[in-house]
C-alpha positions as CSV (number, residue, x, y, z in Angstrom):
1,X,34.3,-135.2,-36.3
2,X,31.6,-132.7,-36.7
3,X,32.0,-129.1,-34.3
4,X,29.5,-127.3,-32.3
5,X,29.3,-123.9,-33.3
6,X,30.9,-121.5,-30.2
7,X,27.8,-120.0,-30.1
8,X,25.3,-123.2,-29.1
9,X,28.5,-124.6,-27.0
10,X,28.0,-121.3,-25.0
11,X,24.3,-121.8,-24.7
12,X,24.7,-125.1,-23.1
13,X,27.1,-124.4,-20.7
14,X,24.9,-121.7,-19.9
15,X,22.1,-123.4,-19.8
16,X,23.8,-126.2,-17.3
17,X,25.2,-123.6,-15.2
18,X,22.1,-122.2,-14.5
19,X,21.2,-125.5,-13.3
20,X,19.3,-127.6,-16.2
21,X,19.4,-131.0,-16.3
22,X,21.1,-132.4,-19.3
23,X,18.3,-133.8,-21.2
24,X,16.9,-130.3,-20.5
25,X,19.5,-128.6,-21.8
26,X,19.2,-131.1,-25.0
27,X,15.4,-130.5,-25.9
28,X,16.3,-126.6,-25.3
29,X,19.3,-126.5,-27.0
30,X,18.7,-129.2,-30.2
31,X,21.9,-131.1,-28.7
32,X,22.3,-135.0,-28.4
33,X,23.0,-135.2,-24.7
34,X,25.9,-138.0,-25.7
35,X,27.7,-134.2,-27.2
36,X,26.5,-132.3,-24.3
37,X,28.5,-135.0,-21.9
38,X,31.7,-134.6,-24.5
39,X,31.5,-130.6,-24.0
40,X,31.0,-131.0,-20.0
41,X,34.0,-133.5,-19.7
42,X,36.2,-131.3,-21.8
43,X,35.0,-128.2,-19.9
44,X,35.9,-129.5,-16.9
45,X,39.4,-130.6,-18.0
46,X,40.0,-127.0,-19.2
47,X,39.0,-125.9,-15.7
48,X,41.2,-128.0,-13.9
49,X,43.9,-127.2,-16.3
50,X,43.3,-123.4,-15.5
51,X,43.2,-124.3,-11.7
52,X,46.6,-125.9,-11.8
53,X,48.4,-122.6,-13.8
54,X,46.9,-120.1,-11.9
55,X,45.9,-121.5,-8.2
56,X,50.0,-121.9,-7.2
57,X,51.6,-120.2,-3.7
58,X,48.1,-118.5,-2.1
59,X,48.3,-116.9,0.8
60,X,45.8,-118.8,2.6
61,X,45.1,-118.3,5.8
62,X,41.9,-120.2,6.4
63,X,40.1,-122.7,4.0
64,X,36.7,-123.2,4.1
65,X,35.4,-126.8,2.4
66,X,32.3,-128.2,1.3
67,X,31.5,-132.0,1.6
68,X,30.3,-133.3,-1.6
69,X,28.6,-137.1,-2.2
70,X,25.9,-139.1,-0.6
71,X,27.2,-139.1,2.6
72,X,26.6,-135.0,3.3
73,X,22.5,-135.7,2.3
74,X,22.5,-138.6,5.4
75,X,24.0,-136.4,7.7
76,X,21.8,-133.0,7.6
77,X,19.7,-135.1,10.6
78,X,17.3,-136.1,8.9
């Protein structure tokens, strides 16, 4: 299986970071958004992977969440 190059793997996390979509980031980048998809998912297993090493015995004294989904658009009143 062919590799990106580091360099255009940086510029599309970059450019989804920064809040493209990703067949934005695919006619910016040259990229088949089925590869873009590949690089998110494994981006996001390295982060979790990082989060489960490092994020172990915080002192945490409040915690602050975020709802995430369809439900927290509904229920901004309007």
């Amino acid at each position: 299986m062919n590799r990106v190059p580091l360099g255009r793997r940086v510029q599309i996390i970059n450019c989804l970071v920064e809040g493209n979509s990703i067949r934005s980031t695919e006619r910016m980048t040259g990229t088949h958004r089925d590869t873009i998809c590949r690089l998110l998912v494994e981006v996001g297993d390295g982060c979790a992977r990082l989060m489960d090493e490092q994020m172990r015995d915080l002192p945490c004294c409040r915690i602050q969440s975020m709802r995430f989904g369809p439900m927290s658009a509904r229920s901004s009143g309007t």
